[in-house]
C-alpha positions in Angstrom: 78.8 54.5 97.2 80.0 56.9 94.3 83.4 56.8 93.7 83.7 60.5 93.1 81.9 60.7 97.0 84.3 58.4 98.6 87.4 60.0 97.4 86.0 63.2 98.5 85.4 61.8 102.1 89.4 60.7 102.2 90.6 63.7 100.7 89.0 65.5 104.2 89.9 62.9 106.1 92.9 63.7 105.3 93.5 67.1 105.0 91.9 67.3 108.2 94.7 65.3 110.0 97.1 67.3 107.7 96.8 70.7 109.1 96.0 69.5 112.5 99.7 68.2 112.7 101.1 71.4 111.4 99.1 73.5 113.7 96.3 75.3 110.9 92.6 75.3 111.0 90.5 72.4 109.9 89.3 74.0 106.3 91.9 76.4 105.8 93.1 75.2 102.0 89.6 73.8 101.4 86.8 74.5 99.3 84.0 72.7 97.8 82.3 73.0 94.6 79.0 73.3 93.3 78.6 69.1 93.2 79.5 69.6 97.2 83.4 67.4 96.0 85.8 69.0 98.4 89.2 70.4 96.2 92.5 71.1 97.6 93.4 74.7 96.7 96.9 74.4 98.9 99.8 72.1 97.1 101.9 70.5 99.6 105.3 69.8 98.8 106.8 66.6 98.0 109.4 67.1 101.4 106.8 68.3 103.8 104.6 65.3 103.0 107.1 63.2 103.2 108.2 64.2 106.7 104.5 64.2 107.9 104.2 60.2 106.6 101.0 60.6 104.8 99.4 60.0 101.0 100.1 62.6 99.0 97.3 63.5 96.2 98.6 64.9 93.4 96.4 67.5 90.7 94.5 65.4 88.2 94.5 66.0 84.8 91.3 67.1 83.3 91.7 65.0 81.0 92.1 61.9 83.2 89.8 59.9 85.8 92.2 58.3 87.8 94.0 59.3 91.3 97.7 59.0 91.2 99.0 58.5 94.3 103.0 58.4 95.8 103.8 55.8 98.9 106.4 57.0 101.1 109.5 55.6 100.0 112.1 53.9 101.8 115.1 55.8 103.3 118.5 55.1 101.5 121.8 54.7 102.6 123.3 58.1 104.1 125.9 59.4 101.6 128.5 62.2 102.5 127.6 65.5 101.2 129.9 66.2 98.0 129.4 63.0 96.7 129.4 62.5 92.7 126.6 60.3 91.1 127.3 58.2 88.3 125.1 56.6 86.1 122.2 58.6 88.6 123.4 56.3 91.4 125.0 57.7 94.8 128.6 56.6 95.3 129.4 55.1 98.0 132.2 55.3 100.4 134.7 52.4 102.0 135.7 53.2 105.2 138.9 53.8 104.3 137.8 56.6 101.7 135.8 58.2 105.2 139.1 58.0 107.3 141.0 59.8 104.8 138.3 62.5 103.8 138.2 63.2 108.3 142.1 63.2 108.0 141.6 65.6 104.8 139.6 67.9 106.9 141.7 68.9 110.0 143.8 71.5 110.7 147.8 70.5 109.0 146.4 67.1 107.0 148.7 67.6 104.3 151.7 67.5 107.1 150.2 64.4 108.3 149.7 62.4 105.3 153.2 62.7 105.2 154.7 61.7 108.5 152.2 58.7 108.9 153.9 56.4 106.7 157.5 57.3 108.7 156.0 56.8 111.6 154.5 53.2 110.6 158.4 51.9 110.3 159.6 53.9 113.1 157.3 52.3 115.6 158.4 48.6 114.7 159.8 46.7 116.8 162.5 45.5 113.9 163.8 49.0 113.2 167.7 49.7 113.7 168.1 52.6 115.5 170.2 54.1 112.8 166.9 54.1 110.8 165.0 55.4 113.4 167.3 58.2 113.9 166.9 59.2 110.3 163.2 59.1 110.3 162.7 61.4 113.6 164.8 63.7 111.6 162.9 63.7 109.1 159.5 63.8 110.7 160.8 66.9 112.5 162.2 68.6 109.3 157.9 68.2 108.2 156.4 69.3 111.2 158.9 72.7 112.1 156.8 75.2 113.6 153.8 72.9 113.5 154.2 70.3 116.7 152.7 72.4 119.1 149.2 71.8 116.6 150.0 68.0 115.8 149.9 67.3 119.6 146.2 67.4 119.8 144.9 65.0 118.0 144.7 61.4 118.7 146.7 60.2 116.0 149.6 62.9 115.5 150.1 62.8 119.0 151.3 59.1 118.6 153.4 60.2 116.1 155.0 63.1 118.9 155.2 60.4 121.1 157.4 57.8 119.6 159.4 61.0 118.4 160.6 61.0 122.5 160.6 57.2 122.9 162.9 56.6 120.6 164.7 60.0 119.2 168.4 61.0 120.5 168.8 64.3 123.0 169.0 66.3 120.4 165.9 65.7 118.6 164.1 65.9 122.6 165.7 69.1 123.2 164.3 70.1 119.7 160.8 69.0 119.5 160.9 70.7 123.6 161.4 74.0 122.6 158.4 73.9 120.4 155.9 72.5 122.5 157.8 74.4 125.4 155.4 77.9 126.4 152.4 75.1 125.4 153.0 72.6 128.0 150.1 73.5 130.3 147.7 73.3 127.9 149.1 70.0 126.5 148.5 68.7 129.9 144.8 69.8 129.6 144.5 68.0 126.8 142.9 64.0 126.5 145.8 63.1 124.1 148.9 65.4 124.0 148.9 64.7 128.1 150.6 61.3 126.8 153.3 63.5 125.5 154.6 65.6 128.5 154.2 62.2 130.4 156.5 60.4 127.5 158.7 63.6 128.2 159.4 63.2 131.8 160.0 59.3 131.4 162.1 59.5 128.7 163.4 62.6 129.1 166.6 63.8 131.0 166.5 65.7 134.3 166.4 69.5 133.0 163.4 68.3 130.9 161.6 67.8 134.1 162.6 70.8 136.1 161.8 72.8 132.9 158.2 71.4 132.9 158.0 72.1 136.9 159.0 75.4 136.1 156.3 76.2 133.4 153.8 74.2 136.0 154.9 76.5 139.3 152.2 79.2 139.9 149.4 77.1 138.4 149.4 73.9 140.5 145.7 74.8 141.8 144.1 75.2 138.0 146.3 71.9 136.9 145.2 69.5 140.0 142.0 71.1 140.0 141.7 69.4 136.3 140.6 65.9 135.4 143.3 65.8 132.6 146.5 67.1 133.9 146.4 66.4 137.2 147.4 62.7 136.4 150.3 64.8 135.0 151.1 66.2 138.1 150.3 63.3 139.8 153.2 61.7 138.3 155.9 64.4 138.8 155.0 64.7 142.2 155.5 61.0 143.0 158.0 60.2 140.3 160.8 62.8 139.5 160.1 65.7 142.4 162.3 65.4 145.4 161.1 66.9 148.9 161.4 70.4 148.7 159.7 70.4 145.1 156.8 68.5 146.6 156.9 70.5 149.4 156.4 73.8 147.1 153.5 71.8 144.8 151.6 72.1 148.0 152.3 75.3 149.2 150.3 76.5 146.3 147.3 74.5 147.2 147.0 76.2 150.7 146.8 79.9 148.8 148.3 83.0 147.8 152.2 81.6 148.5 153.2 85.8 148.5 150.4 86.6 150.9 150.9 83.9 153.2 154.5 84.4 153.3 155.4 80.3 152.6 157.9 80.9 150.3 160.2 83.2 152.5 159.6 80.7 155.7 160.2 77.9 153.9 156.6 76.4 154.9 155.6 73.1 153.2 153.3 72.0 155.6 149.3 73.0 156.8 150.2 73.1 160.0 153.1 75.4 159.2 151.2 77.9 157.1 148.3 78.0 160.0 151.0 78.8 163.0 152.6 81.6 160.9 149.6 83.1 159.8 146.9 82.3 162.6 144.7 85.4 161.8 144.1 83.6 158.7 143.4 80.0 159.4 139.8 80.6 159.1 140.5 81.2 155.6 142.7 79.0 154.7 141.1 76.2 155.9 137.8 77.6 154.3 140.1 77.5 150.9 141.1 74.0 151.4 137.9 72.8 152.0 136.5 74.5 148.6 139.4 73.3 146.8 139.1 69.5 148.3 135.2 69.7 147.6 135.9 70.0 143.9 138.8 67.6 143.5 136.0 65.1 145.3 133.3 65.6 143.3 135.6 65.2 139.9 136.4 62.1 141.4 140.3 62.9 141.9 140.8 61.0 144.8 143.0 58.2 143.8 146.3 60.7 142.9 148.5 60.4 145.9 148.8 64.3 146.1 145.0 64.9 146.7 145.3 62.4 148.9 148.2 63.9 150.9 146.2 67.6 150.9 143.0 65.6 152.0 145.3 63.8 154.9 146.7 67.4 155.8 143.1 69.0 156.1 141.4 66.1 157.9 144.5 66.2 160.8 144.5 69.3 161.2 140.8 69.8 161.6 140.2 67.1 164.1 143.3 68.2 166.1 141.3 71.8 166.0 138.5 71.1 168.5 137.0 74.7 169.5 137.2 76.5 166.0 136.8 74.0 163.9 133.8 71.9 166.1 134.9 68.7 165.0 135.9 67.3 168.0 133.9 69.7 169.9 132.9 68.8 173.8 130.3 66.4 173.5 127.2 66.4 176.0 125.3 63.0 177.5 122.8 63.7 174.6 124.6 62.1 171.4 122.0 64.2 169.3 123.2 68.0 170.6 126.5 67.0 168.9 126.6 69.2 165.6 130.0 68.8 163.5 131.4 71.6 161.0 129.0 71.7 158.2 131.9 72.1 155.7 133.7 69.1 156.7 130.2 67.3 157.1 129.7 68.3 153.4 133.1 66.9 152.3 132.9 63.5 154.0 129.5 63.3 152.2 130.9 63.6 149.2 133.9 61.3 150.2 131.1 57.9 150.9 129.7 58.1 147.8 132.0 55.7 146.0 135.3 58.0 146.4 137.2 55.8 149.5 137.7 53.2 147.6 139.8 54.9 144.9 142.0 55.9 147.5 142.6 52.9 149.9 146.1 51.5 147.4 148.3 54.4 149.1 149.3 54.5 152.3 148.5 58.2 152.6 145.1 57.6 151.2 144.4 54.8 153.6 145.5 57.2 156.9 143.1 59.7 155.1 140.3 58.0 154.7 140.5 56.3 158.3 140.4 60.2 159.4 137.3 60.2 157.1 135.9 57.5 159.2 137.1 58.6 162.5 135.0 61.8 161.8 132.0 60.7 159.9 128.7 60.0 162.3 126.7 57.0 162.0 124.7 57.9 159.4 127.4 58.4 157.6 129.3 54.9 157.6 126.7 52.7 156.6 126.9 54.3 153.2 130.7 54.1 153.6 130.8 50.7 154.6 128.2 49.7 151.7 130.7 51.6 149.3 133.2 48.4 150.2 130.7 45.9 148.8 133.0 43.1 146.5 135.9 44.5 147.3 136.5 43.5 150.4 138.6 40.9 148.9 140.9 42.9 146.9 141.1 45.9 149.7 142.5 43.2 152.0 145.2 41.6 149.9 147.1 45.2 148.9 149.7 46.0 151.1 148.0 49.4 152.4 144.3 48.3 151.8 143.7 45.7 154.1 144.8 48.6 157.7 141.6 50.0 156.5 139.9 47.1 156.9 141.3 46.3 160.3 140.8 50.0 161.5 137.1 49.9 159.7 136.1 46.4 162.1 138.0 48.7 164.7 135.8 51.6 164.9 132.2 50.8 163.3 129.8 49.7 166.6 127.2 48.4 164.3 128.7 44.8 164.0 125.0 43.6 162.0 126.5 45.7 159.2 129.8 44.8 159.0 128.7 41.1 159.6 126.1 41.5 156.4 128.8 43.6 154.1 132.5 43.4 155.3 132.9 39.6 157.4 130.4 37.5 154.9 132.6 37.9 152.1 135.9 37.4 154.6 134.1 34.2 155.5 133.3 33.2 151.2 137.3 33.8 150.9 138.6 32.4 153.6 140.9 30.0 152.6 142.2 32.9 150.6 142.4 35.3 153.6 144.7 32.0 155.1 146.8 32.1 152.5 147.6 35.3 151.5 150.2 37.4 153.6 148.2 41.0 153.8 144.7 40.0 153.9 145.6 37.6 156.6 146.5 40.2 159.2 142.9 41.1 159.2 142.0 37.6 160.8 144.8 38.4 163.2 142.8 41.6 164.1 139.5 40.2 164.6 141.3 36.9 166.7 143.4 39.2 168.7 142.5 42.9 168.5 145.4 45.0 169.0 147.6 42.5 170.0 151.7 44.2 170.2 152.5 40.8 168.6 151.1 41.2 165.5 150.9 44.8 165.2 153.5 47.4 166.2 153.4 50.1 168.7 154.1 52.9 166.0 151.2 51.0 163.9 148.8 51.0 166.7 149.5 55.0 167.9 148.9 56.0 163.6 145.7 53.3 163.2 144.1 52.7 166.2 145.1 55.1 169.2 144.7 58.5 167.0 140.8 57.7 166.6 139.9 56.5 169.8 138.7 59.9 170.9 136.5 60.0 168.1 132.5 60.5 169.6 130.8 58.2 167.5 132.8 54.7 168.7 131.5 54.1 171.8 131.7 50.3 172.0 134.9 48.6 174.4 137.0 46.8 172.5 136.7 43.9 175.2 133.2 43.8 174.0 133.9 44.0 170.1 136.6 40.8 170.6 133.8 38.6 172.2 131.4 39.5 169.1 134.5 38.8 166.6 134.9 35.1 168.5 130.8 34.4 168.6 129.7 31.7 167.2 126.8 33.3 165.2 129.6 35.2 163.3 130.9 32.0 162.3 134.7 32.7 161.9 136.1 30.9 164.8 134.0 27.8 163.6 135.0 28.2 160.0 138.6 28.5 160.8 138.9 25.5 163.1 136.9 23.1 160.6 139.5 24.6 158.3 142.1 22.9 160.2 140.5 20.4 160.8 140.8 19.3 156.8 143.1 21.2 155.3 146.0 21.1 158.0 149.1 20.7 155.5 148.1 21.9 152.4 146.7 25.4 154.3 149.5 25.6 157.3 152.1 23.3 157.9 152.9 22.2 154.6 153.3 19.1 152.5 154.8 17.7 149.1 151.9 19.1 147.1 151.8 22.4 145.3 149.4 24.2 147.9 151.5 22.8 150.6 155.2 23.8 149.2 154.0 27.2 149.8 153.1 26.7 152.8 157.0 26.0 153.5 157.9 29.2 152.4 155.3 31.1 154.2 156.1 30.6 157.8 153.2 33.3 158.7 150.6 30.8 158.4 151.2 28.9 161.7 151.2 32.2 163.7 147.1 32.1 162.8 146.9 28.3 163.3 148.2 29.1 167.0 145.8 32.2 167.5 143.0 30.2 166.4 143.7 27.4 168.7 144.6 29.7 171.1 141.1 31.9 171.1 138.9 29.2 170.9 139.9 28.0 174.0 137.2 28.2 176.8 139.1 30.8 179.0 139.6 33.1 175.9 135.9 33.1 175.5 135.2 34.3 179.3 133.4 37.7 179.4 136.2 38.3 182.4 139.4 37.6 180.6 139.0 39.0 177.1 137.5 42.7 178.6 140.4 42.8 181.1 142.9 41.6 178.0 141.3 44.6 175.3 141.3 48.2 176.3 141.0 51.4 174.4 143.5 54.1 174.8 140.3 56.4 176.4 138.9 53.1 178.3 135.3 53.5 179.5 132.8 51.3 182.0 130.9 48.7 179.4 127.5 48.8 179.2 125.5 46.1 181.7 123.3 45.3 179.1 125.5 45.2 175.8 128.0 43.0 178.4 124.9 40.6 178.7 123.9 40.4 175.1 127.4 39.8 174.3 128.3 37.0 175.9 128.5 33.3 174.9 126.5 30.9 176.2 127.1 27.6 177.3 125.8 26.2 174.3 128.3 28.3 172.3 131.2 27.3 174.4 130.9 23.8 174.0 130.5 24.1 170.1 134.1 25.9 170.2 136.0 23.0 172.8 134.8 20.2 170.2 135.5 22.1 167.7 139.1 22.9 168.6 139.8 19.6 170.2 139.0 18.3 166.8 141.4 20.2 165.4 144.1 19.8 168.5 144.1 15.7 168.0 144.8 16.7 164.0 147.6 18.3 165.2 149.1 15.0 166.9 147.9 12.9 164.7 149.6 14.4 161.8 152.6 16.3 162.7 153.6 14.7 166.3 152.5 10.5 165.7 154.6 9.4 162.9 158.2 8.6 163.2 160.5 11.0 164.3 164.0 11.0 162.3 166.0 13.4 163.3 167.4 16.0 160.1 170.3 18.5 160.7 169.9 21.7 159.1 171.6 22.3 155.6 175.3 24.0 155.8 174.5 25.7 152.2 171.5 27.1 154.2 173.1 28.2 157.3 175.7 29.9 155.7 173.5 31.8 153.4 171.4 32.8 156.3 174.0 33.9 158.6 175.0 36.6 155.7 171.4 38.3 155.8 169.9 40.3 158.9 167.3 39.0 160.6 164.9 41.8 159.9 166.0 41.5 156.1 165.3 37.8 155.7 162.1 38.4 157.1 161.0 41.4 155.1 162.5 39.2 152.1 160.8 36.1 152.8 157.1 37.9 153.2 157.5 40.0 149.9 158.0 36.4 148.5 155.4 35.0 150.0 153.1 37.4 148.6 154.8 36.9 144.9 153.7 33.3 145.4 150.6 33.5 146.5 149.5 35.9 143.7 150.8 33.7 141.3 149.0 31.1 142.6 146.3 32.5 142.2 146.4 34.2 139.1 147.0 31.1 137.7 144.2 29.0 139.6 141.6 31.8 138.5 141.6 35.5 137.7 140.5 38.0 140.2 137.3 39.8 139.8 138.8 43.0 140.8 142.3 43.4 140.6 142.4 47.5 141.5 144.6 47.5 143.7 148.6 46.3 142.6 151.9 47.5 143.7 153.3 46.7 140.3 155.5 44.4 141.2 155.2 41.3 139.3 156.5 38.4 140.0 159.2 37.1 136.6 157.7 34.5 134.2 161.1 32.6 135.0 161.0 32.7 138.6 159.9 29.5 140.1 159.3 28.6 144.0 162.6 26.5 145.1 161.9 25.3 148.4 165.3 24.9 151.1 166.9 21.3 150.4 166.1 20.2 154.0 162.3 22.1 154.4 160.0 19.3 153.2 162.1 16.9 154.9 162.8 18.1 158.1 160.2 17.0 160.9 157.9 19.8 161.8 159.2 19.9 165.8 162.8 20.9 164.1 161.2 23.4 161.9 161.7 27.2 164.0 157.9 28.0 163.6 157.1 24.9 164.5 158.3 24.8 167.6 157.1 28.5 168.2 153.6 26.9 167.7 154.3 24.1 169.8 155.7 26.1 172.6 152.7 29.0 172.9 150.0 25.8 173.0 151.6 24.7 175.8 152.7 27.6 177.8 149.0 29.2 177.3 147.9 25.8 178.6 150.0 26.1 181.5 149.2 29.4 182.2 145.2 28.8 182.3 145.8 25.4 184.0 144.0 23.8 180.7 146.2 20.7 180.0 143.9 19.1 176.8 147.4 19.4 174.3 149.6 18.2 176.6 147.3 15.6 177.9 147.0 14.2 173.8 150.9 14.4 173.7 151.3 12.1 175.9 148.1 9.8 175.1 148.5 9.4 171.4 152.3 10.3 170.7 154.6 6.8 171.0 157.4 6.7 173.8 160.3 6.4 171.0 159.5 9.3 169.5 159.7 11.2 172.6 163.0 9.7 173.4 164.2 11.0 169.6 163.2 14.1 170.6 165.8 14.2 173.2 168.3 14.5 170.5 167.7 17.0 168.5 168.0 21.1 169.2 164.5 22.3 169.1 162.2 18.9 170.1 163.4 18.6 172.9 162.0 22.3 174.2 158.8 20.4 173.9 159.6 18.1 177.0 161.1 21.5 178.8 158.3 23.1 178.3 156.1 20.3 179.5 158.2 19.9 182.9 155.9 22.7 185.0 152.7 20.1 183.8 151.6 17.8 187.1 153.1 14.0 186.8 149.9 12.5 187.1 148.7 13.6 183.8 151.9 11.7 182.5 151.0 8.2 184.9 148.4 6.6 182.3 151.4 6.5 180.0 154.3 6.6 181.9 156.3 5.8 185.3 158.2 8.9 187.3 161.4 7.2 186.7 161.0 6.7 183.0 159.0 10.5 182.8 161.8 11.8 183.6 164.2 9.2 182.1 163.7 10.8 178.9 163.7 14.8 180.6 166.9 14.7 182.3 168.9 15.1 178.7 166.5 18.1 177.9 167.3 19.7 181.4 171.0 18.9 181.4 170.7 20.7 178.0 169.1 23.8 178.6 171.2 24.0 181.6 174.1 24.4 179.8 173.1 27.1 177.4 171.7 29.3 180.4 175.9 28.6 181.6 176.8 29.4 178.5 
């Protein structure tokens, strides 16, 4: 082929594909001539080839054959614009030389440059405070008139904020008045928020009534914002007292004038709805509004959206006819309609926004409301919302009442077995251990039981949403599906025993065990686990006659019939338990009994401290423990939820001179355990513990026991059992040999 043809055919090849990616005609810029050669009448430049990635053909000399052609070269470095060329190569910049050009570039650089280098000493730690003094000064003697600026950005607002850390009164009160008629905006802002927060820390107590003051009339705008309202947040926790909260959320129910709060002195929802009940319509409409967007911005985890959220969601479900929340409800579940605005708000609540708010204890009351009033298709995605975090929920001090009022309320127990009590069962030697999270396994043992949870407790988390419509289950029923086998708790727990007995419970010499020492709540779930596995705890009878709702209704025949343990089942549980029953002798009852006294030093301290005190004092220190147990073992996957108290670095666990050497009968829970075995044995005429006592326990131990104060309540409260369980072991005359100095005891305290 000729040459001359083939470069012909490429130049139209390529021409062609030219103006077909910049949108002209096929031969526009084309002509041939009389030898039929195609030539390029339109010259490209060098930039829009370039950009279109193709050969460019450059004119040919006449006097020259050849076809000079330009490959697309490769793209160099990215230099600044402004840059000076050297030697016709591009400078190029350090990062150092970019940082200072940005700093170069914003608004008051100049002021900047100068004040950095003060601020580099005044932030050490090895600065006198003399020095620091002088530099503040003269940091504010550069930036007069210009702080309210330098709060903005990122880096002068450091500077602003170790100005209040660490200046005197005087310097406060002057770098205030600048920043003064700016501090709402400031709070809007990612970075000079830090400084109205430094304020009200470090500041004194007419700094924060000045920023309430500049705040008042624009609490709705400032909450409403993702940026201040941590702001507010913290002087509404922090540094307001009741009445100033109380007038923070007088603004959030409306117009304060046209409502008339501020004259009545109403701080409440309730309040503002009596005194204005023409207008509760609207006011609650506003509310809901107001809540929606806080929602959706993700604001739930400040306590005072939580407290507005707790106020609406009251005062809604305690408004049945207007409100049609708890509206009468017909046979047919599915003619039930709820308010679509709340509907709409609890929708928005599931999706990932309960979580946030379960480390409060308003939050936790609020989002139980949430549950109360959210249907069924509504707390699956709730309940899936809770997914790894069960754990952590359960060990804060507030978190783990939603957990117990969540395995409370939800009927759909496939659910919560496959989300919520599958990863209770992965940690549960954790939920043993750890005070908080292990007053959920007292819920699911003993729902509702006065021993473990308080009256007022019950009335604010379980009573208030039993008349929700959408829990329909008895709570006899929902105790025999806690115990069941299939959910494998009860068997977990008592093979638990079974092998861990001192290091988990009682306590022993070795690290898990001294804790066990100190934490004397850990036997009250050995003896409700020994206690409900027990074969008339698992009677269909007994358990729905023991657990009752507030608003008690017939049980179903056939959910009564599903739910029921078989034969099968209860035997599994009596081996199970006896297992763990003859651990119990064989561990804490056999071996030699020698009896201890109880320390004077100890006494003496004890008798100076309330009872309610020591307790209160003795569980905040068991949780301290326990978290520094197991911070140290391994670190928790989610650690959301703290109450900031930390435990000190030089605070070490000291157990009681006498505790690891007193005998576990002498111990006070000790014999609390020992005594509700046997009295819930006597009262169900089931006599396996006793009968073990007496069959594995040697006679010289129970003739020690005789002689101390609280063994010998173990022979008392064996007196009511029949003699002939006592004949394989012992004669009448020798039984009660070793009784009479127990019952000439006891007699004399009831004289005394």
């Amino acid at each position: 082929m000729a040459r001359g043809s083939f470069i012909g055919k490429f130049q139209d090849s390529s021409m062609t594909t030219m103006s077909k990616r910049r949108g002209l005609n096929s031969g526009k810029g084309l002509q041939k001539d009389d030898n039929g050669k195609v030539k390029n009448t339109t010259r490209l430049s060098g930039s829009a080839v370039q950009k279109q990635g193709i050969v460019k053909i450059l004119d040919r000399p006449r006097d020259s054959k050849k076809v000079v052609t330009e490959k697309k070269s490769i793209k160099e470095k990215r230099i600044p614009k402004g840059s000076k060329r050297k030697g016709g190569e591009k400078k190029v910049y350090t990062k150092r030389d970019l940082r200072l050009m940005r700093l170069r570039s914003k608004k008051h650089a100049d002021v900047v440059m100068k004040i950095l280098p003060l601020w580099e000493v005044l932030r050490r730690n090895d600065t006198p405070k003399e020095k620091r003094f002088e530099l503040i000064n003269d940091i504010l003697s550069k930036t007069r008139d210009k702080i309210a600026d330098l709060c903005l950005p990122h880096d002068s607002a450091r500077i602003m904020e170790s100005v209040i850390q660490y200046g005197t009164e005087a310097q406060r009160w002057k770098l205030f008045a600048e920043i003064k008629s700016h501090l709402r905006l400031l709070s809007k802002s990612k970075y000079a928020k830090h400084i109205v927060i430094k304020l009200l820390k470090y500041g004194d107590r007419e700094h924060q009534l000045e920023v309430l003051k500049v705040f008042r009339g624009h609490m709705t705008k400032l909450i409403g914002n993702r940026t201040s309202v941590e702001v507010v947040d913290l002087l509404y926790n922090d540094y307001a007292n009741a009445t100033q909260r109380g007038g923070i959320m007088q603004e959030l129910y409306g117009n304060v004038h046209a409502l008339k709060l501020v004259e009545n002195q109403i701080h409440t929802l309730d309040g503002a709805l009596a005194l204005n009940p023409d207008k509760k319509r609207a006011i609650l409409s506003h509310v809901n509004e107001l809540l929606v967007s806080m929602v959706s911005k993700g604001l739930t985890k400040y306590t005072v959206v939580q407290h507005l959220l707790l106020e609406y969601l009251q005062t809604v479900a305690s408004d049945g006819k207007e409100s049609s929340v708890q509206c009468a409800v017909s046979e047919d579940a599915d003619n039930f309609s709820p308010d679509e605005k709340l509907l709409s708000l609890i929708e928005l609540l599931v999706e990932g926004q309960v979580v946030p708010m379960l480390h409060t204890r308003e939050g936790v009351r609020a989002a139980l409301h949430a549950l109360w009033a959210a249907p069924p298709r509504l707390r699956k995605p709730l309940v899936r919302g809770l997914k790894t975090c069960v754990s952590s929920i359960a060990r804060n001090e507030h978190g783990h009442l939603f957990l117990i009022g969540l395995l409370d309320m939800v009927d759909d127990m496939v659910l919560l077995k496959k989300l919520v009590i599958k990863e209770i069962i992965e940690d549960l030697k954790l939920f043993c251990v750890h005070p908080e999270a292990r007053k959920v396994l007292l819920y699911m043992l003993s729902p509702r039981d006065p021993h473990h949870f308080s009256p007022q407790l019950q009335h604010s988390l379980f009573i208030a949403g039993d008349s929700n419509p959408h829990t329909k289950k008895p709570l006899g029923i929902r105790a025999l599906e806690l115990r069941h086998p299939d959910l494998k708790l009860l068997p977990r727990l008592l093979q638990l025993i079974s092998t861990n007995l001192l290091e988990l419970f009682v306590g022993s010499s070795s690290s898990e065990g001294l804790l066990a020492y100190e934490d004397r709540g850990r036997l009250v779930l050995l003896a409700e686990v020994l206690i409900r596995s027990a074969s008339h705890h698992l009677s269909y009878k007994n358990v729905v006659a023991s657990y009752q709702r507030s608003t008690a209704s017939a049980p179903n025949t056939e959910v009564a019939d599903s739910c029921g343990l078989s034969d099968q089942d209860v035997d599994q549980l009596r081996q199970l338990r006896q297992t763990a029953l003859k651990q119990i002798v064989d561990l804490l009852l056999v071996p030699g009994f020698v009896p201890v006294g109880t320390h004077k030093e100890a006494t003496d301290a004890k008798s100076n401290i309330g009872r309610d005190d020591e307790r209160i004092k003795r569980h905040k220190r068991a949780v301290k423990l326990v978290e520094k147990q197991l911070g140290q073992v391994t670190k928790p996957d989610f650690a959301s939820f703290e109450d900031g108290e930390r435990m000190e670095d030089d605070e070490s666990f000291e157990p009681t001179p006498t505790a690891c050497a007193m005998p576990f009968l002498e111990r006070p829970e000790g014999q609390l355990l020992m005594r509700r075995l046997l009295k819930d044995g006597q009262l169900h005429k089931d006599f396996i513990f006793g009968r073990m006592i007496l069959e594995h326990v040697p006679p010289s131990n129970l003739c020690a026991w005789t002689r101390c104060n609280r063994s010998c309540f173990v022979l008392v409260n064996s007196a009511t059992v029949k003699s002939g369980f006592y004949s394989s072991r012992l004669g009448d005359d020798e039984l009660y040999g070793y009784r009479d100095p127990c019952l000439r005891y006891e007699r004399r305290i009831w004289k005394d």
